[in-house]
N, C-alpha and C positions, 0 to 999 in steps of 0.2 A: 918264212923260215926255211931254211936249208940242213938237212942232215944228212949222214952216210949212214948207211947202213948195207955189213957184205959186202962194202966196193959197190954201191947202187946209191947214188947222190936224189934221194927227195926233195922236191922242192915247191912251196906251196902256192908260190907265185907263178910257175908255168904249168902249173897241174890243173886239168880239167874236176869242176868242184860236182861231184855227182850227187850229197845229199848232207843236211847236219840237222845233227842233232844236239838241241839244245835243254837244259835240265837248271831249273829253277831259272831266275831272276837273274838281271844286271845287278851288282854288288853284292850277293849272296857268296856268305864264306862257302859253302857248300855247293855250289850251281858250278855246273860245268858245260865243255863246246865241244860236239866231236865232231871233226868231216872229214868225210868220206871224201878222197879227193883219188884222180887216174892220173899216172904220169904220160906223154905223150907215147913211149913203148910199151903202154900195156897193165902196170906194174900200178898195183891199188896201195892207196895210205891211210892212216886217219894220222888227221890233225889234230888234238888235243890239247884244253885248256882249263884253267880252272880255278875259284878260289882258294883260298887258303886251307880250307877244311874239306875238300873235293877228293877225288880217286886224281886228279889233275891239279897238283897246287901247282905247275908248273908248264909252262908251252913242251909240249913233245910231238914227236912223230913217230908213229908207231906200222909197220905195215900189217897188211893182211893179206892172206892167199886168196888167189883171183873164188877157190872153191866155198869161201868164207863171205862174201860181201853178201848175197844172197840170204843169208844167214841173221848179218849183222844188222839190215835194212827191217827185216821180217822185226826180231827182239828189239827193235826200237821205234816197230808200229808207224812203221814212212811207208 
């Protein structure tokens, strides 16, 4: 998946994948995919996914400040 965001083009196909995190089950309306993914200048994302009934009923890409990942890894116990 590819998005812009601010004029900064994410893309999850040339992004180095640094961690995910997964919640619940394969076909669970509720289960969802977060990853943590580095673009090749530096620049952190998560990639998100999700059932129907999820904080992610949808593919998105959301970024995160390089001061946050540290943060993000810790609250999801990786």
């Amino acid at each position: 998946m590819k998005k812009t965001i601010c004029k900064v083009e994410y893309n999850t196909e040339t992004a180095e994948v640094i961690a995910k995190y997964t919640c619940g089950e394969f076909g669970d309306a509720a289960g969802y995919e977060e990853t943590l993914c580095k673009t090749e200048d530096g620049k952190f994302f998560i990639y998100v996914n999700g059932g129907a009934e999820s904080p992610y009923p949808a593919e998105d890409i959301k970024r995160i400040a390089k001061n946050k990942v540290e943060e993000w890894i810790a609250a999801r116990g990786l």
